[in-house]
N, C-alpha and C positions, 0 to 999 in steps of 0.2 A: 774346460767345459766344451769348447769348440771342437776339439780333440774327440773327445767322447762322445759328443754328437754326430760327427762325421761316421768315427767307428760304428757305432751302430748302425747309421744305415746303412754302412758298406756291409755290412754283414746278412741284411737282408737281400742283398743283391741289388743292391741301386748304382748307378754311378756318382760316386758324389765329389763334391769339389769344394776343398777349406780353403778361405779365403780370410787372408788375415791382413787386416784393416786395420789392425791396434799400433799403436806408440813402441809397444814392445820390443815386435818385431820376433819373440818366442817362440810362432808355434811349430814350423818349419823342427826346431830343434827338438822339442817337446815328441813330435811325432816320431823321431828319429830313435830319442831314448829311451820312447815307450813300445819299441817291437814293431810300428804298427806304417814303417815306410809302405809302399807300394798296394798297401790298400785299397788308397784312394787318394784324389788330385792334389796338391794344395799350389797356393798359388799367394806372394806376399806381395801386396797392394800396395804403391807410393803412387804419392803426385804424379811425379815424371813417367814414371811409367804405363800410369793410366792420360798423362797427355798425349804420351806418345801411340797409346793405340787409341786414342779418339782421332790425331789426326792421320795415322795411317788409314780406318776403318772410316774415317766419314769426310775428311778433305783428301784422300789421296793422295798424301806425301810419303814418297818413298821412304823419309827417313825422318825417324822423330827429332824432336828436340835437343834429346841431349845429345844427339850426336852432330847436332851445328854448329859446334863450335862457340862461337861469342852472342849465336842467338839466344843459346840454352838460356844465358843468363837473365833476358829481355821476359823470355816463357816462365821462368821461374818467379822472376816480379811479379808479372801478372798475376799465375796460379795465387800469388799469396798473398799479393793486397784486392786483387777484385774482392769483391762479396759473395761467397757461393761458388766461386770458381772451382777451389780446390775439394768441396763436398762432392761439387756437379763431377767433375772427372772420376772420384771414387767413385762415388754410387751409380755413377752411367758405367762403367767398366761391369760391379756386380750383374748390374739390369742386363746388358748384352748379355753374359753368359747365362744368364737365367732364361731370356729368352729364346739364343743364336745356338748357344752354348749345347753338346752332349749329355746335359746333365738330368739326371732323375732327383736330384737335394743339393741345395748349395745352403753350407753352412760359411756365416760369417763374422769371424770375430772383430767385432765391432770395438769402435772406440769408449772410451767407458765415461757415467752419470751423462749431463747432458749434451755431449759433443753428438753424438750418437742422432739425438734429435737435430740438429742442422743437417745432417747427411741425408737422413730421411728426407729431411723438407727441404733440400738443396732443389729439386726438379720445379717443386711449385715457387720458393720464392724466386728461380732464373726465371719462369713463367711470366712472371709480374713487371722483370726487369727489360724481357726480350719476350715479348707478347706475337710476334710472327717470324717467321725464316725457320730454315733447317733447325736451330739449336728450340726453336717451339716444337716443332714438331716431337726430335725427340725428346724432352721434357714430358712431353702428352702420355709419350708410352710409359718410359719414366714412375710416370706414377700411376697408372694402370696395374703397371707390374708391383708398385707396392703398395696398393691397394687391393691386390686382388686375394680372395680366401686362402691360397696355398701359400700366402708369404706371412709368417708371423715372428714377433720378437722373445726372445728367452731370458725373462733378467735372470741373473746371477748375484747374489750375495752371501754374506757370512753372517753369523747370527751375533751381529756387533752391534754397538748404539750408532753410530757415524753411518755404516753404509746402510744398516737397515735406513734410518731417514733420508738418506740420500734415494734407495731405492725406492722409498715411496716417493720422494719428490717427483722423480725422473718419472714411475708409473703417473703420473698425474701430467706430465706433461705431453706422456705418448698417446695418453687419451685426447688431450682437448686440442695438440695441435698437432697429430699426426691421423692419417688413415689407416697406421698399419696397425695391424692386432694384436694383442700381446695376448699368450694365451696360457702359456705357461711360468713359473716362478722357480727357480733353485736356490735352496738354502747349501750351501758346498761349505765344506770344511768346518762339519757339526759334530761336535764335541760327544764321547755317548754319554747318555744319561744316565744321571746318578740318582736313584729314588728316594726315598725318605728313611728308608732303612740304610740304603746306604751312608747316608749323610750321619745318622745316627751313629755307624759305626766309626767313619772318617774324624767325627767330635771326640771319642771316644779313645781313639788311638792318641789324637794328640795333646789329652789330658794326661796319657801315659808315656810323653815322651817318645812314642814309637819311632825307630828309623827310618827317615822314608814318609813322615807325619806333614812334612810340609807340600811335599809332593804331591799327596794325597788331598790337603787343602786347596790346594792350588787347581784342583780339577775335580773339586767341587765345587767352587766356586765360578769355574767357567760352566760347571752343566746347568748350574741357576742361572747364572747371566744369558746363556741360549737360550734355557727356555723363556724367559721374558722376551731378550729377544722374535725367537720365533711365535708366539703369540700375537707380538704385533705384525710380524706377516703375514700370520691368518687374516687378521683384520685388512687385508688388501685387496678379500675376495677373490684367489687367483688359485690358479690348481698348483699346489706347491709341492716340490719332489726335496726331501729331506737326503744329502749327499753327506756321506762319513766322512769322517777326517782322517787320511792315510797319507804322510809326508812322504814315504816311499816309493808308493804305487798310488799317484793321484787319480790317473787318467782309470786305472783300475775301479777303486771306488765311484767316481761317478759315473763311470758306465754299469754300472751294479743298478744304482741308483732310477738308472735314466729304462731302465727292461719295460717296453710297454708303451715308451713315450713317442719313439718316430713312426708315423704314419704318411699318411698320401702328400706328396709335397714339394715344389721346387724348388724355395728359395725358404731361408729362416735364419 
Protein backbone atom coordinates (compact mmCIF):
# COMPACT_ATOMS: atom_id res chain seq x y z
CA UNK A 1 0.00 0.00 0.00
CA UNK A 2 2.81 2.40 0.95
CA UNK A 3 4.39 1.41 -2.35
CA UNK A 4 1.40 2.41 -4.29
CA UNK A 5 1.03 5.54 -2.53
CA UNK A 6 4.35 6.76 -3.04
CA UNK A 7 4.12 5.56 -6.91
CA UNK A 8 1.38 7.63 -7.62
CA UNK A 9 2.44 10.62 -6.51
CA UNK A 10 5.67 10.30 -8.03
CA UNK A 11 3.94 10.04 -11.20
CA UNK A 12 2.39 13.25 -10.76
CA UNK A 13 5.63 14.81 -10.41
CA UNK A 14 6.08 15.23 -6.80
CA UNK A 15 9.11 14.44 -4.87
CA UNK A 16 8.22 11.88 -2.61
CA UNK A 17 9.87 9.88 0.02
CA UNK A 18 8.70 6.17 1.62
CA UNK A 19 9.41 5.79 4.72
CA UNK A 20 9.23 2.50 6.33
CA UNK A 21 8.63 2.35 9.81
CA UNK A 22 7.14 -1.22 9.88
CA UNK A 23 8.58 -4.41 11.87
CA UNK A 24 8.83 -5.85 8.45
CA UNK A 25 11.34 -4.19 7.17
CA UNK A 26 9.69 -5.09 3.31
CA UNK A 27 9.31 -2.24 1.52
CA UNK A 28 12.92 -1.27 0.26
CA UNK A 29 12.53 -4.98 -1.52
CA UNK A 30 8.97 -4.75 -2.64
CA UNK A 31 10.01 -1.55 -4.46
CA UNK A 32 12.85 -3.19 -6.14
CA UNK A 33 10.66 -6.20 -7.50
CA UNK A 34 7.93 -4.12 -8.53
CA UNK A 35 9.97 -2.13 -11.51
CA UNK A 36 9.51 0.92 -9.53
CA UNK A 37 13.43 1.58 -7.91
CA UNK A 38 14.61 5.26 -8.74
CA UNK A 39 11.18 6.72 -8.71
CA UNK A 40 11.19 7.92 -5.71
CA UNK A 41 13.12 8.20 -2.19
CA UNK A 42 12.69 5.41 0.31
CA UNK A 43 14.31 5.57 3.33
CA UNK A 44 14.14 2.36 6.23
CA UNK A 45 13.53 3.87 9.77
CA UNK A 46 15.13 2.04 13.17
CA UNK A 47 15.80 3.26 16.45
CA UNK A 48 19.40 3.72 15.98
CA UNK A 49 19.31 5.24 13.26
CA UNK A 50 16.87 7.73 13.94
CA UNK A 51 19.10 8.26 17.42
CA UNK A 52 21.71 8.78 15.49
CA UNK A 53 20.51 11.71 13.38
CA UNK A 54 18.66 13.26 16.42
CA UNK A 55 22.00 13.59 18.00
CA UNK A 56 23.96 14.62 14.96
CA UNK A 57 21.14 17.26 13.81
CA UNK A 58 20.26 18.68 17.26
CA UNK A 59 23.28 17.86 19.97
CA UNK A 60 25.96 18.15 17.44
CA UNK A 61 27.87 14.86 17.82
CA UNK A 62 29.92 14.15 15.14
CA UNK A 63 29.03 10.59 15.38
CA UNK A 64 26.18 8.61 16.39
CA UNK A 65 25.65 6.10 18.80
CA UNK A 66 26.13 3.09 17.19
CA UNK A 67 29.26 3.95 16.27
CA UNK A 68 30.71 4.35 20.06
CA UNK A 69 31.43 1.53 20.80
CA UNK A 70 30.29 0.26 24.44
CA UNK A 71 28.07 3.42 24.53
CA UNK A 72 25.82 2.16 21.79
CA UNK A 73 24.85 -0.29 24.17
CA UNK A 74 23.87 2.33 27.34
CA UNK A 75 21.68 4.42 24.04
CA UNK A 76 20.07 1.22 23.21
CA UNK A 77 18.69 0.64 27.03
CA UNK A 78 17.55 3.93 27.05
CA UNK A 79 15.81 3.99 23.44
CA UNK A 80 13.99 0.93 24.96
CA UNK A 81 12.98 1.04 28.35
CA UNK A 82 12.31 5.02 28.63
CA UNK A 83 8.51 5.66 27.86
CA UNK A 84 8.21 7.33 24.49
CA UNK A 85 11.77 7.45 23.67
CA UNK A 86 11.76 5.07 20.98
CA UNK A 87 8.24 6.58 19.19
CA UNK A 88 9.83 10.19 20.03
CA UNK A 89 13.11 9.39 17.63
CA UNK A 90 10.74 7.66 14.78
CA UNK A 91 8.26 10.18 14.43
CA UNK A 92 10.75 13.19 15.04
CA UNK A 93 13.00 11.79 12.21
CA UNK A 94 9.45 11.67 9.94
CA UNK A 95 8.59 15.33 11.15
CA UNK A 96 12.24 16.72 10.16
CA UNK A 97 11.79 15.55 6.74
CA UNK A 98 8.39 16.77 6.44
CA UNK A 99 9.45 19.88 7.42
CA UNK A 100 13.57 20.35 6.53
CA UNK A 101 13.15 17.80 4.13
CA UNK A 102 12.83 18.16 -0.16
CA UNK A 103 9.78 16.66 -0.13
CA UNK A 104 6.29 17.44 -1.87
CA UNK A 105 4.46 13.68 0.03
CA UNK A 106 6.05 11.66 2.46
CA UNK A 107 4.48 8.45 2.56
CA UNK A 108 4.88 6.29 5.78
CA UNK A 109 4.57 2.77 6.36
CA UNK A 110 3.57 2.77 9.68
CA UNK A 111 3.58 0.17 12.30
CA UNK A 112 0.43 -1.78 12.21
CA UNK A 113 -3.40 -1.66 14.76
CA UNK A 114 -2.27 0.24 17.72
CA UNK A 115 1.35 0.70 17.88
CA UNK A 116 0.83 3.20 15.25
CA UNK A 117 -1.08 5.45 17.85
CA UNK A 118 1.97 5.72 20.40
CA UNK A 119 4.02 7.10 17.56
CA UNK A 120 1.59 9.66 16.80
CA UNK A 121 1.17 10.60 20.32
CA UNK A 122 4.97 10.05 21.22
CA UNK A 123 5.50 14.20 20.93
CA UNK A 124 2.62 15.06 23.20
CA UNK A 125 2.99 12.34 25.88
CA UNK A 126 7.30 13.45 25.95
CA UNK A 127 5.48 16.88 26.39
CA UNK A 128 4.01 15.93 29.60
CA UNK A 129 7.14 14.31 30.82
CA UNK A 130 9.80 17.17 29.66
CA UNK A 131 7.43 20.25 29.78
CA UNK A 132 10.62 22.80 28.87
CA UNK A 133 14.21 22.62 27.16
CA UNK A 134 15.16 21.96 23.72
CA UNK A 135 13.45 18.37 23.54
CA UNK A 136 9.87 20.76 24.48
CA UNK A 137 10.48 22.76 21.95
CA UNK A 138 10.75 20.24 19.42
CA UNK A 139 7.85 18.16 20.53
CA UNK A 140 5.76 21.57 19.94
CA UNK A 141 6.60 21.49 16.18
CA UNK A 142 6.25 17.71 16.44
CA UNK A 143 2.85 17.98 16.73
CA UNK A 144 1.96 20.98 14.74
CA UNK A 145 3.31 18.98 12.01
CA UNK A 146 0.79 16.13 12.69
CA UNK A 147 -1.77 18.14 13.28
CA UNK A 148 -1.76 19.99 10.56
CA UNK A 149 -4.56 19.61 7.36
CA UNK A 150 -1.82 18.17 4.93
CA UNK A 151 -0.86 15.11 7.12
CA UNK A 152 -3.45 12.40 7.31
CA UNK A 153 -3.66 8.58 8.18
CA UNK A 154 -4.56 5.67 5.43
CA UNK A 155 -6.01 2.54 7.13
CA UNK A 156 -5.41 -0.52 5.25
CA UNK A 157 -7.38 -3.81 5.72
CA UNK A 158 -8.66 -6.92 4.28
CA UNK A 159 -12.14 -7.73 4.21
CA UNK A 160 -11.72 -10.31 7.23
CA UNK A 161 -13.61 -10.55 10.65
CA UNK A 162 -10.25 -10.00 12.87
CA UNK A 163 -8.71 -7.11 10.99
CA UNK A 164 -11.88 -5.40 9.93
CA UNK A 165 -12.53 -5.19 14.01
CA UNK A 166 -9.19 -4.46 14.63
CA UNK A 167 -9.43 -1.62 12.09
CA UNK A 168 -12.40 -0.12 13.55
CA UNK A 169 -10.95 -0.45 17.05
CA UNK A 170 -7.74 1.44 15.95
CA UNK A 171 -10.11 4.16 13.87
CA UNK A 172 -11.72 4.76 17.11
CA UNK A 173 -8.67 5.43 18.90
CA UNK A 174 -7.10 7.81 16.19
CA UNK A 175 -10.26 9.85 16.68
CA UNK A 176 -10.42 10.43 20.57
CA UNK A 177 -6.69 10.30 21.09
CA UNK A 178 -5.03 11.54 18.37
CA UNK A 179 -5.05 15.05 16.12
CA UNK A 180 -4.23 13.65 13.05
CA UNK A 181 -6.90 12.91 10.46
CA UNK A 182 -7.76 9.85 8.93
CA UNK A 183 -9.45 10.45 5.83
CA UNK A 184 -9.21 7.69 3.82
CA UNK A 185 -9.97 3.68 4.31
CA UNK A 186 -8.56 0.67 1.85
CA UNK A 187 -10.13 -2.41 1.73
CA UNK A 188 -6.78 -4.32 -0.25
CA UNK A 189 -6.75 -7.81 -1.14
CA UNK A 190 -10.78 -8.04 -2.19
CA UNK A 191 -11.96 -10.96 -3.49
CA UNK A 192 -14.18 -10.22 -6.83
CA UNK A 193 -17.55 -10.66 -6.46
CA UNK A 194 -19.68 -13.24 -6.94
CA UNK A 195 -23.52 -12.44 -7.65
CA UNK A 196 -26.42 -14.39 -7.05
CA UNK A 197 -26.51 -15.97 -10.25
CA UNK A 198 -23.29 -16.70 -9.91
CA UNK A 199 -23.58 -18.51 -6.77
CA UNK A 200 -26.58 -20.26 -8.29
CA UNK A 201 -24.48 -21.68 -10.71
CA UNK A 202 -21.35 -22.58 -8.34
CA UNK A 203 -24.40 -24.77 -6.22
CA UNK A 204 -25.29 -26.21 -9.23
CA UNK A 205 -22.02 -27.42 -10.50
CA UNK A 206 -21.29 -29.01 -7.32
CA UNK A 207 -24.50 -30.97 -7.07
CA UNK A 208 -22.96 -32.33 -10.43
CA UNK A 209 -19.85 -33.31 -9.21
CA UNK A 210 -18.10 -30.73 -11.58
CA UNK A 211 -14.06 -30.78 -11.54
CA UNK A 212 -12.89 -27.96 -10.14
CA UNK A 213 -16.56 -27.77 -7.89
CA UNK A 214 -14.62 -27.20 -4.76
CA UNK A 215 -12.55 -24.44 -5.98
CA UNK A 216 -15.37 -22.89 -7.15
CA UNK A 217 -17.05 -23.15 -3.60
CA UNK A 218 -14.23 -22.13 -2.04
CA UNK A 219 -14.42 -18.48 -3.75
CA UNK A 220 -17.78 -18.10 -3.21
CA UNK A 221 -17.67 -18.45 -0.11
CA UNK A 222 -15.04 -15.80 0.32
CA UNK A 223 -17.03 -13.31 -1.94
CA UNK A 224 -20.02 -13.63 0.82
CA UNK A 225 -17.63 -13.41 3.60
CA UNK A 226 -16.13 -9.83 2.01
CA UNK A 227 -19.04 -8.70 1.29
CA UNK A 228 -20.17 -8.78 4.98
CA UNK A 229 -17.11 -7.94 5.77
CA UNK A 230 -17.04 -4.74 3.67
CA UNK A 231 -20.36 -3.60 4.77
CA UNK A 232 -19.22 -3.14 8.15
CA UNK A 233 -16.55 -0.88 6.79
CA UNK A 234 -19.15 1.16 5.35
CA UNK A 235 -20.33 1.56 8.63
CA UNK A 236 -17.10 3.47 9.59
CA UNK A 237 -18.21 6.39 7.69
CA UNK A 238 -14.95 6.80 5.80
CA UNK A 239 -14.17 7.25 2.11
CA UNK A 240 -13.27 3.69 1.37
CA UNK A 241 -11.33 2.62 -1.86
CA UNK A 242 -12.11 -1.08 -2.76
CA UNK A 243 -8.28 -2.80 -3.94
CA UNK A 244 -8.37 -6.27 -5.92
CA UNK A 245 -6.71 -9.17 -5.01
CA UNK A 246 -3.66 -9.89 -7.55
CA UNK A 247 -0.87 -12.07 -5.72
CA UNK A 248 1.39 -11.39 -8.74
CA UNK A 249 1.10 -7.86 -9.23
CA UNK A 250 0.12 -6.50 -5.83
CA UNK A 251 1.61 -3.02 -6.02
CA UNK A 252 -0.21 -3.10 -9.58
CA UNK A 253 -3.76 -3.55 -8.37
CA UNK A 254 -3.65 -1.12 -5.70
CA UNK A 255 -2.45 1.61 -7.59
CA UNK A 256 -5.33 0.84 -10.09
CA UNK A 257 -7.40 1.25 -7.15
CA UNK A 258 -5.73 4.32 -5.56
CA UNK A 259 -6.33 6.81 -9.48
CA UNK A 260 -7.74 9.95 -8.07
CA UNK A 261 -6.76 9.54 -4.54
CA UNK A 262 -3.29 11.67 -3.98
CA UNK A 263 -3.79 15.27 -3.75
CA UNK A 264 -2.19 18.53 -2.25
CA UNK A 265 0.15 17.19 0.53
CA UNK A 266 3.27 16.69 2.70
CA UNK A 267 3.25 14.09 4.92
CA UNK A 268 0.49 10.97 5.11
Amino acid sequence: MAVALAAEAAATGKRVLAVDASASADLEPLVAASGLKGRFETLRLTTRSALDEYLKLYLKLPLGPSRLGPLATIFDYVSAAAPGVREILMIGKIGWEARSGPWDEIIVDGPATGHVVEMINAPASMAELVPTGPLAQQTGWLREVLAAPTTDVVLVTIPEELPVSETGELLARLRTETSTAVKVLVANRTPVAIDDGGLEEVARRQAQDYPGAAVLQLAAARSQLSAVQNQRLEELALTTITAGEDRNRPVDAVRKALQGLIGPGSAR
